[in-house]
C-alpha positions as CSV (number, residue, x, y, z in Angstrom):
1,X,-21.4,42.2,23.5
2,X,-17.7,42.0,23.1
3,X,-16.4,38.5,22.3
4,X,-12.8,38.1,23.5
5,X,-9.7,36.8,21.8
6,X,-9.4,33.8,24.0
7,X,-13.3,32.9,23.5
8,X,-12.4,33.3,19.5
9,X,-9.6,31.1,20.0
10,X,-11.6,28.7,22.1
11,X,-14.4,28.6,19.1
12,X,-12.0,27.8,16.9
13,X,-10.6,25.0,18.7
14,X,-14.1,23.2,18.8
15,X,-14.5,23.7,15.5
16,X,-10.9,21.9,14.5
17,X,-11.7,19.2,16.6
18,X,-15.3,19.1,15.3
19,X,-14.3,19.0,12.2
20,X,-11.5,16.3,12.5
21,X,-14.2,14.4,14.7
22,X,-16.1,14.4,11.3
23,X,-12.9,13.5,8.8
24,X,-12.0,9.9,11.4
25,X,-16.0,9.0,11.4
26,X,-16.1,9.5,7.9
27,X,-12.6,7.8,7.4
28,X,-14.1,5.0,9.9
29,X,-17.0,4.3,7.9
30,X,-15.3,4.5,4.4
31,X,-13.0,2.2,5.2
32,X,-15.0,-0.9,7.6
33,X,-18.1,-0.6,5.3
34,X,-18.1,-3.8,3.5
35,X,-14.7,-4.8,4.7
36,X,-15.1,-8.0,4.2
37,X,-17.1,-8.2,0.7
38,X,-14.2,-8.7,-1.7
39,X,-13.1,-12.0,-1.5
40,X,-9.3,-12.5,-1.0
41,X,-6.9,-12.1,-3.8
42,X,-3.5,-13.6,-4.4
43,X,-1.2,-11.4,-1.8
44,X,-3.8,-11.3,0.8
45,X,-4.3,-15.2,0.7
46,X,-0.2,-15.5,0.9
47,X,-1.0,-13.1,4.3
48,X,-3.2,-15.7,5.4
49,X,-0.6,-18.9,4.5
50,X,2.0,-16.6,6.6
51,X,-0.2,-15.8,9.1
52,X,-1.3,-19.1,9.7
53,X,2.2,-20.0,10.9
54,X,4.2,-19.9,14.7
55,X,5.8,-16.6,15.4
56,X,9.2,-18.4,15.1
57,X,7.9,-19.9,11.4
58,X,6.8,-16.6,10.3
59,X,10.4,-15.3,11.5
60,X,11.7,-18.6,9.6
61,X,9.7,-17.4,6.4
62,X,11.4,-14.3,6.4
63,X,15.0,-15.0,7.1
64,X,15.4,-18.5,5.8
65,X,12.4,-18.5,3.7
66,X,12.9,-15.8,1.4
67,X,9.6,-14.2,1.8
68,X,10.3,-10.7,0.6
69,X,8.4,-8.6,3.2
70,X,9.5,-8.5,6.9
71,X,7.7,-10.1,9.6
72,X,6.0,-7.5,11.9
73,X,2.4,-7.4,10.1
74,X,2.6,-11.3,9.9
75,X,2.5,-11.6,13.6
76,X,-0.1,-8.8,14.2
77,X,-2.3,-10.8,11.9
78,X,-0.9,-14.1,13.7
79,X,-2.2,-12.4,16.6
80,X,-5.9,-11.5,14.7
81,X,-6.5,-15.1,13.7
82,X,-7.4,-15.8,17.0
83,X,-10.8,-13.9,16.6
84,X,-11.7,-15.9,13.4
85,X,-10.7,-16.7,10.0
86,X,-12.5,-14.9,7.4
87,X,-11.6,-11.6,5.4
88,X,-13.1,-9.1,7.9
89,X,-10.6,-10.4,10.7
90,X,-7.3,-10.6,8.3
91,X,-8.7,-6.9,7.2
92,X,-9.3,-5.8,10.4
93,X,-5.1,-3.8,11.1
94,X,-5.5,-2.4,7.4
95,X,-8.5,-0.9,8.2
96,X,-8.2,0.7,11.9
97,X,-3.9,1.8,10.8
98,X,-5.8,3.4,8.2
99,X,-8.1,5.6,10.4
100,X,-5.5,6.2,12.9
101,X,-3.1,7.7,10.4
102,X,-5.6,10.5,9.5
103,X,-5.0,12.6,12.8
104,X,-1.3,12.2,11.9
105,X,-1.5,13.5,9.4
106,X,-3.6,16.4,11.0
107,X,-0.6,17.0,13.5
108,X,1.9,16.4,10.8
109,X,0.4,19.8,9.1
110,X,0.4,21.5,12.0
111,X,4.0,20.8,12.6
112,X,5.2,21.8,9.1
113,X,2.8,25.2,8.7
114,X,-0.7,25.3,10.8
115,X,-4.0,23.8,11.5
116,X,-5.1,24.8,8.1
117,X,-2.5,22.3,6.9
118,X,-3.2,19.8,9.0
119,X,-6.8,19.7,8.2
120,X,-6.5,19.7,4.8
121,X,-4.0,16.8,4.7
122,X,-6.1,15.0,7.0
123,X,-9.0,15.5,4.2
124,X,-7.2,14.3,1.7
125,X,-6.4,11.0,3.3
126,X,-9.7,10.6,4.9
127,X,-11.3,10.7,1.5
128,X,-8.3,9.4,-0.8
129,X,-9.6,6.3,-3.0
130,X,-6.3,5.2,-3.0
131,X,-5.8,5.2,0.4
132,X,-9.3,3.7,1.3
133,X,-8.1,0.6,-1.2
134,X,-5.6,-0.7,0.6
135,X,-7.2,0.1,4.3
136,X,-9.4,-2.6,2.9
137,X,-6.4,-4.9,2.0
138,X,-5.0,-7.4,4.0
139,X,-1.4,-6.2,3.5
140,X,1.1,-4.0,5.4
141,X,0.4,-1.1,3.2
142,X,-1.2,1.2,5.3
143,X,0.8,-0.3,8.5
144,X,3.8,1.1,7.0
145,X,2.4,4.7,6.2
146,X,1.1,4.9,9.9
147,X,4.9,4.3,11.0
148,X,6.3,6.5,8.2
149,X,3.7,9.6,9.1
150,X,4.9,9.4,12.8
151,X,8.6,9.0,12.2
152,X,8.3,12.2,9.2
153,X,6.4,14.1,12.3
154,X,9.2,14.0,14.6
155,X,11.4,14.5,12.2
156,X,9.5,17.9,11.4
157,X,9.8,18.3,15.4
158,X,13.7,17.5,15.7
159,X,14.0,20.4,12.5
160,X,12.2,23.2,14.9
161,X,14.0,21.8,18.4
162,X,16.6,19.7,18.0
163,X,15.0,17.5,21.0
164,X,17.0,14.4,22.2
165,X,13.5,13.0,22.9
166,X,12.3,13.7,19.0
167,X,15.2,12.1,17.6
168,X,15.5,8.7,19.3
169,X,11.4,8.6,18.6
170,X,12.3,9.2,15.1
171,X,14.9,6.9,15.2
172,X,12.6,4.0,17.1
173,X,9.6,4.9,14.4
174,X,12.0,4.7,11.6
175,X,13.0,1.2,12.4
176,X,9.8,-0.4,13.4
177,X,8.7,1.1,9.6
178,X,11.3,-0.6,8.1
179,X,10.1,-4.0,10.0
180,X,7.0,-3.4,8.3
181,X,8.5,-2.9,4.5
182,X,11.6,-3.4,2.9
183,X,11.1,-0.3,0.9
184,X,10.9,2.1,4.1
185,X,14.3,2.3,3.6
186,X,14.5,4.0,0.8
187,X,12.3,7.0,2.7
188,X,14.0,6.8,6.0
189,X,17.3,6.5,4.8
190,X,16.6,10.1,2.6
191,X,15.7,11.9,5.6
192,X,18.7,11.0,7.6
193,X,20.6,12.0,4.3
194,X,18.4,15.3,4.6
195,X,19.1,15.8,8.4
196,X,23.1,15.1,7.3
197,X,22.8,17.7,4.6
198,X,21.4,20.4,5.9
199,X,23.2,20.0,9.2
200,X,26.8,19.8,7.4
201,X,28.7,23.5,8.1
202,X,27.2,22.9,12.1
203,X,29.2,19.5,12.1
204,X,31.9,21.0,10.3
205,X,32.3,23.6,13.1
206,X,31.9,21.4,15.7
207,X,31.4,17.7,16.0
208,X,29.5,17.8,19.1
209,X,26.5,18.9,16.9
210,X,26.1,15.7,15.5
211,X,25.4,14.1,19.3
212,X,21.6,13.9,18.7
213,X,21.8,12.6,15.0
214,X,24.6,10.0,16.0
215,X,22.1,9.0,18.6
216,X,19.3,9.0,16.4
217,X,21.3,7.2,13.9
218,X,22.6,4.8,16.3
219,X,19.2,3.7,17.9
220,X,17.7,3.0,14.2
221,X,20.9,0.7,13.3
222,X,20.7,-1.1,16.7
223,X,16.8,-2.0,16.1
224,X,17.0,-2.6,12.4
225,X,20.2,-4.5,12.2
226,X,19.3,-7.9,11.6
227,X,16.8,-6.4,8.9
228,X,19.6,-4.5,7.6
229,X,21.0,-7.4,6.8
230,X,18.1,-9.3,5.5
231,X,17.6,-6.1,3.3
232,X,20.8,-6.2,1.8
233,X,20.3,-9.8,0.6
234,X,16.8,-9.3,-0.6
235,X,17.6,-6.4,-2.9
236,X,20.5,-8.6,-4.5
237,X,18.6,-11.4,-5.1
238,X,15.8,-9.3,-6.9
239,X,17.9,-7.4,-8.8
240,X,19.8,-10.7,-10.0
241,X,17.2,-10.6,-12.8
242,X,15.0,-8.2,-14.5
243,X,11.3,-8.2,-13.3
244,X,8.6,-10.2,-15.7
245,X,5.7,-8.1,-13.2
246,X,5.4,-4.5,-12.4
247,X,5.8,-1.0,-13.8
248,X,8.7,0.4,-15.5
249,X,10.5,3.3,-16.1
250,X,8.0,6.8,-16.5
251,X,4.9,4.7,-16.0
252,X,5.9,4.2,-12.3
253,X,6.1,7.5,-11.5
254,X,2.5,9.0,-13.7
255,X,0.7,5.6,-12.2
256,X,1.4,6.7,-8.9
257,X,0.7,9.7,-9.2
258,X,-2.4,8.8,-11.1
259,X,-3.7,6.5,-8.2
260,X,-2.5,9.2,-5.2
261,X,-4.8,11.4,-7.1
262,X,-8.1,9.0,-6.8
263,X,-7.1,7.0,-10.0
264,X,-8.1,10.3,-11.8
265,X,-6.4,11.6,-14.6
266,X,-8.1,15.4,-14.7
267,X,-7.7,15.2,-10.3
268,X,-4.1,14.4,-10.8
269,X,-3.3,17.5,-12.9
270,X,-5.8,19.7,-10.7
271,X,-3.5,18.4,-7.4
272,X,-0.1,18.5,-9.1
273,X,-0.5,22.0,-9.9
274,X,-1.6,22.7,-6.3
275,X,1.2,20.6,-4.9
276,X,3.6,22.9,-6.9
277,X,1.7,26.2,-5.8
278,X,2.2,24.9,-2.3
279,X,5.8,24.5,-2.5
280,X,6.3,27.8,-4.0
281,X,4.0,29.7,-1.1
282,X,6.2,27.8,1.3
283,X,9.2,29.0,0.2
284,X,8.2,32.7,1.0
285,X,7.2,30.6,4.9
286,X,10.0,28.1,5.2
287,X,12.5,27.5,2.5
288,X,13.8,24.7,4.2
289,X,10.5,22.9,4.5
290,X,10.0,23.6,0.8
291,X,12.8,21.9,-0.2
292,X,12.3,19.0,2.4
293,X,9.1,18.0,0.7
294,X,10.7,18.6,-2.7
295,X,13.4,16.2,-1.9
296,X,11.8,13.5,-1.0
297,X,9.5,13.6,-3.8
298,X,11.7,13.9,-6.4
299,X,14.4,11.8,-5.1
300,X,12.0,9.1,-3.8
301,X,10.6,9.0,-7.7
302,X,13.9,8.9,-8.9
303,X,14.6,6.0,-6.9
304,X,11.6,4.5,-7.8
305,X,12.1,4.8,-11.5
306,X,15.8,3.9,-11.6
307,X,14.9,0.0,-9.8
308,X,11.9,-0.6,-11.9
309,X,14.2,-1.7,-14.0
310,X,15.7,-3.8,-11.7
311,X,12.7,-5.2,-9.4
312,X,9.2,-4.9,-9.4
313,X,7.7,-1.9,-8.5
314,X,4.1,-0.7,-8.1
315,X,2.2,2.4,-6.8
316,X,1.7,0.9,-3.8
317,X,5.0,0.2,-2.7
318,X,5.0,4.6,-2.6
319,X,2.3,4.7,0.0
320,X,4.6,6.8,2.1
321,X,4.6,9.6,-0.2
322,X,1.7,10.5,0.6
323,X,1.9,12.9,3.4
324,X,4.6,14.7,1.3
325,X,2.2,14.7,-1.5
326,X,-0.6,15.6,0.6
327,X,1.4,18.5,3.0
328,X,2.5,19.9,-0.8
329,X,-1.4,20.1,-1.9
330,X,-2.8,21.4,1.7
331,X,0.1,24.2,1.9
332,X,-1.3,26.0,-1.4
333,X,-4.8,26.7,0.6
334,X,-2.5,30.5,1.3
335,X,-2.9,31.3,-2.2
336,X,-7.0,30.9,-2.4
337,X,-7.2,33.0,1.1
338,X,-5.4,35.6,0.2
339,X,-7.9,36.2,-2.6
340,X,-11.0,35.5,-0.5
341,X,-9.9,36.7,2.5
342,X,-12.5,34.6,4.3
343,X,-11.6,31.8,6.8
344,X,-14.6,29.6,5.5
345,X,-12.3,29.4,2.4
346,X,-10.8,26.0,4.4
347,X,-14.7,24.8,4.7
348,X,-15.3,25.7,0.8
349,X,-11.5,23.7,-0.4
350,X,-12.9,20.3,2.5
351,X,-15.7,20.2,0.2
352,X,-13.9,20.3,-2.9
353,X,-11.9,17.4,-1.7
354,X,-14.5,15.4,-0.8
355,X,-16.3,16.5,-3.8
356,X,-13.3,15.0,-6.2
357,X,-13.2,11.7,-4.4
358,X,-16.9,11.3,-4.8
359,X,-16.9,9.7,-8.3
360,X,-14.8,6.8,-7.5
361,X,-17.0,6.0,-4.4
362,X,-19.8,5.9,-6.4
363,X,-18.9,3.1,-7.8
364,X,-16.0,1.8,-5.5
365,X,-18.3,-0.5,-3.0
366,X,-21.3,-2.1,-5.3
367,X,-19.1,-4.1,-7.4
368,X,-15.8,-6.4,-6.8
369,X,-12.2,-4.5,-6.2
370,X,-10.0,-7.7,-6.9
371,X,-11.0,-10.6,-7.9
372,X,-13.6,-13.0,-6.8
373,X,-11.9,-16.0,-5.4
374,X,-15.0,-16.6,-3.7
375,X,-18.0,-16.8,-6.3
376,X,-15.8,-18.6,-8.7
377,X,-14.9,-21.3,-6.2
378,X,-18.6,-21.7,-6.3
379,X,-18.4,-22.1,-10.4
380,X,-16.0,-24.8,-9.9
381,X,-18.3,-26.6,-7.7
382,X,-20.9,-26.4,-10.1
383,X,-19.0,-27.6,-13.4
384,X,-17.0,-30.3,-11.8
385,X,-17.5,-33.9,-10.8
386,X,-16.0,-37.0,-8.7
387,X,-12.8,-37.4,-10.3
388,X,-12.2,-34.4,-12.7
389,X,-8.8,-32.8,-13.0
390,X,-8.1,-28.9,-12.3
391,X,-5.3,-27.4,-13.4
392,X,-3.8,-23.8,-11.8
393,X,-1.8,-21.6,-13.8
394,X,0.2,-20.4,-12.6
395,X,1.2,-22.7,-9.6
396,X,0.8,-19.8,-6.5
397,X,-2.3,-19.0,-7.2
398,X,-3.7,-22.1,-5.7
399,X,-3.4,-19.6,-2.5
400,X,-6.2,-17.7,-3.2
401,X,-8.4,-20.4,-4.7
402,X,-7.5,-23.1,-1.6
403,X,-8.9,-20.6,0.6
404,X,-12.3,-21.3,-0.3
405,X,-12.3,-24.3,-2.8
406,X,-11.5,-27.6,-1.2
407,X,-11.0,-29.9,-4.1
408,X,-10.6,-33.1,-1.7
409,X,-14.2,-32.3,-0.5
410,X,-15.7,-32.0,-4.2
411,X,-13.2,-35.4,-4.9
412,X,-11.6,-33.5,-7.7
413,X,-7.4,-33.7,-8.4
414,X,-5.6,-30.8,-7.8
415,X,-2.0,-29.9,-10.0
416,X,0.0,-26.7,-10.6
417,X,1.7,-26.0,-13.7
418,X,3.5,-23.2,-15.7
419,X,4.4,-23.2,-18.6
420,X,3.5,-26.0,-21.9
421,X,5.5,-29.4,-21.2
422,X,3.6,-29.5,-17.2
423,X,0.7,-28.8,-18.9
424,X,1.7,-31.7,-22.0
425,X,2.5,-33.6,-18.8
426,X,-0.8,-33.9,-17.1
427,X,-2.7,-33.6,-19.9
428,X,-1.5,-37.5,-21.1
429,X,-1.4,-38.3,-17.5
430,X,-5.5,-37.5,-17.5
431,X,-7.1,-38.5,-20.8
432,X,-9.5,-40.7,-19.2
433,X,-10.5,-37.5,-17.3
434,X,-12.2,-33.9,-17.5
435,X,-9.6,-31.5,-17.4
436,X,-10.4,-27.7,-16.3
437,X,-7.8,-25.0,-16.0
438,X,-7.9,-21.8,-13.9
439,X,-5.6,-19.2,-15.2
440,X,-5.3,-15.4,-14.1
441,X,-2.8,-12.9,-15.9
442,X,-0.3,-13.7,-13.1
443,X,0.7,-16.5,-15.9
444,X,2.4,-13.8,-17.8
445,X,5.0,-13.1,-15.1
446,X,5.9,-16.5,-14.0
447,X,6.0,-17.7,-17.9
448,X,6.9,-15.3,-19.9
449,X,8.0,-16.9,-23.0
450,X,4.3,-17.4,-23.4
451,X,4.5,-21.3,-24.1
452,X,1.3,-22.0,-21.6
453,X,-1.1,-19.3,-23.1
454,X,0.3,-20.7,-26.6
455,X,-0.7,-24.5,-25.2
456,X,-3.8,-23.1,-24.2
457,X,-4.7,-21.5,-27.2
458,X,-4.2,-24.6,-29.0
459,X,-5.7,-27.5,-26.7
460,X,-8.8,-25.8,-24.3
461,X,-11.8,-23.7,-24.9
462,X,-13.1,-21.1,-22.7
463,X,-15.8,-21.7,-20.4
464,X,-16.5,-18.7,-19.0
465,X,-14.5,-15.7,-17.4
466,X,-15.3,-14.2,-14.0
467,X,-13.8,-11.4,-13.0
468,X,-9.7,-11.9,-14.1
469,X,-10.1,-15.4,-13.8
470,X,-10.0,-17.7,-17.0
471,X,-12.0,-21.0,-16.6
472,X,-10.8,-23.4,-19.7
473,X,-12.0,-27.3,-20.6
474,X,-9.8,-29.5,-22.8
475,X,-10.4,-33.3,-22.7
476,X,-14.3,-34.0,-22.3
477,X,-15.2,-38.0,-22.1
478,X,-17.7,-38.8,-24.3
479,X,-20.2,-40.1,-21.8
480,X,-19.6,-36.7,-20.0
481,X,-20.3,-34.3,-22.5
482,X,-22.0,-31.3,-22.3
């Protein structure tokens, strides 16, 4: 019996969607399993303080404030604490932006090559550790790559057919992104450089060829402009000093290409060398697209490496690399089949994805990700009584500790300090009292002359460490010793 090219093709479609079924269940489950068991750290309990606010305070916070990340994810999970208050709820965007970017990404591949592409992109996110981390973290991480993905994929649409309709959705996605992170516009402001670029000798001919870009362009500035202008203030005001947290310089650019690559050394050289085999077998496709995805990579690492010593950066801040990253590593899949010559090779390179990622989530979900606000509330509670003093060092991290120790219930006193004369200061203010102090690294960046840990050193023992978080005793009243 005689199986005909339509019934092939119509196999093959079941099995695509079959398997991209299989890679949003399994990108489901990966990323709400245990949701809620790490306790909130210190950005996700400032997500909380933010969200706890009016729409109109959150919009305060960021344009009178001085909050440095726009307001769109602080209304959505505005919006969320309506169905409770716990880390499961403020979680909950993270998680589902996260499993809703993986068939973008499928659709992204099949816009820049084929289904192949798309497949193995959406592989790789389904089952990137890094990726997975911060779906589990309330922060507008994976919000922003959700944007990004859709504004990059029509963009790849508005390279193959000009569309009016492709560009103002590019331009609409584009700005909504940048409402979601400041640094969005580093990435959308490189593709509207790109389109600009490669669209130069048409303009030059004639001006009328730059009607859908002007529009594009013009829609994005509309939408964005008040953030625009937010943005502009915001990067002068970090930059008006150097940065006491972050990465700098080359470590910027091999962390984040450490932690793209499942926070694995050997994995990161395996995928750079098939990110670069990808570009090269694209060329011999579609120069253009080759160079699109070079671009943006090396110019957004560029970028990323010259403000680091300027502002803070982290990995994480990158997250929209990640398709580029991702299309660059699916595209080289040509090279293995045209040596196998067998269309199961796709099935046999799935595996080894999933097969990389395997060792971090091993591990990943039977011990704590960040640190655990929660059980050492609980330590607190134990070790203190009526009328003992606890000190936080630095100040801001009372946000994460507030959230689930309540000193006026265990009838302690509560002060901040940061550096050696506010800790002198409360120290003689409290002989007559048990003095704890809770300390996390974070005191490095907000004093970093190092007087505190120096104070520290010198007047307080430790009592016990759990997770990053220093417990330390100093004055103990004789009748309370022990």
């Amino acid at each position: 019996m005689k199986i005909t090219i339509s019934e092939e093709r119509s196999a093959e479609n079941r099995i695509f969607t079959l398997l991209l079924i299989f890679l949003v269940l399994s990108g489901l489950l990966l990323r709400f399993y245990r949701l809620g068991f790490n306790s909130l750290w210190l950005d996700e309990a400032c997500t909380h303080t933010f969200a706890q606010e009016s729409f109109f305070g959150i919009w305060q916070s960021t344009f009178i404030g001085g909050e440095f990340n726009p307001p769109v994810f602080y209304w959505l999970e505005h919006i969320m604490l309506y169905w409770g208050d716990n880390e499961f709820v403020l979680r909950f965007i993270p998680a589902v932006t996260g499993v809703l970017t993986i068939p973008i990404f499928y659709l992204i591949g099949i816009e820049f090559r084929d289904r192949n592409t798309g497949l193995l992109s959406a592989t790789l996110l389904a089952f990137s550790p890094f990726h997975v981390y911060y779906s589990q973290e309330a922060r507008s991480y994976t919000l922003l790559l959700l944007l990004f993905s859709n504004a990059f994929l029509f963009y790849l649409k508005t390279l193959r057919s000009n569309n009016i309709r492709d560009w103002i959705l590019f331009g609409a996605f584009s700005s909504i992104t940048c409402w979601t992170h400041f640094y969005a516009f580093v990435p959308i402001g490189l593709l509207y450089l790109h389109s600009l670029i490669i669209n130069s000798i048409k303009i030059n001919k004639d001006v009328k060829n730059l009607k859908c870009l002007g529009i594009s362009s013009f829609s994005f500035f509309i939408l964005s402009f008040p953030l625009i202008i937010l943005a502009i203030n915001m990067f002068f005001l970090r930059t008006s000093s150097a940065p006491t947290w972050g990465m700098k310089g080359m470590s910027i650019i091999y962390q984040t290409l450490i932690q793209f690559s499942g926070y694995n050394e050997m994995v990161a050289g395996m995928f750079l060398l098939l990110f670069y085999a990808g570009l090269v077998l694209t060329i011999i496709m579609d120069t253009k697209k080759s160079l699109l995805l070079a671009y943006l990579m090396f110019l957004s690492l560029l970028a990323s490496y010259i403000l680091s010593t300027k502002m803070p950066m982290m990995p994480r801040y990158l997250i929209y690399l990640l398709p580029v990253y991702f299309l660059g590593i699916a595209s080289s899949y040509e090279g293995f089949y045209s040596i196998a010559k067998n269309r199961k090779t796709i099935y046999f390179l799935m595996i080894l994805i999933i097969m990389t990622s395997l060792p971090y989530f091993s591990g990943y979900y039977s011990g704590f990700q960040k640190d655990d606000w929660r059980g050492f509330s609980e330590i607190i509670q134990k070790k203190t009584h009526e009328g003992d003093v606890i000190v936080v060092l630095p100040g801001y991290i009372t946000e994460p500790l507030d959230y689930y120790y309540d000193n006026k219930s265990d009838r302690t006193y509560e002060y901040e300090a940061s550096n050696s004369s506010q800790l002198q200061q409360i120290y003689s203010h409290n002989k007559g009292h048990q003095i704890f102090y809770v300390v996390t690294w974070d005191i490095n960046a907000a004093n970093p002359e190092g007087d505190a840990i120096q104070w520290l050193q010198n007047n307080t023992q430790l009592l016990e460490k759990h997770t990053s978080i220093f417990l330390f005793r100093s004055s103990v009243p004789l009748n309370r010793q022990g």
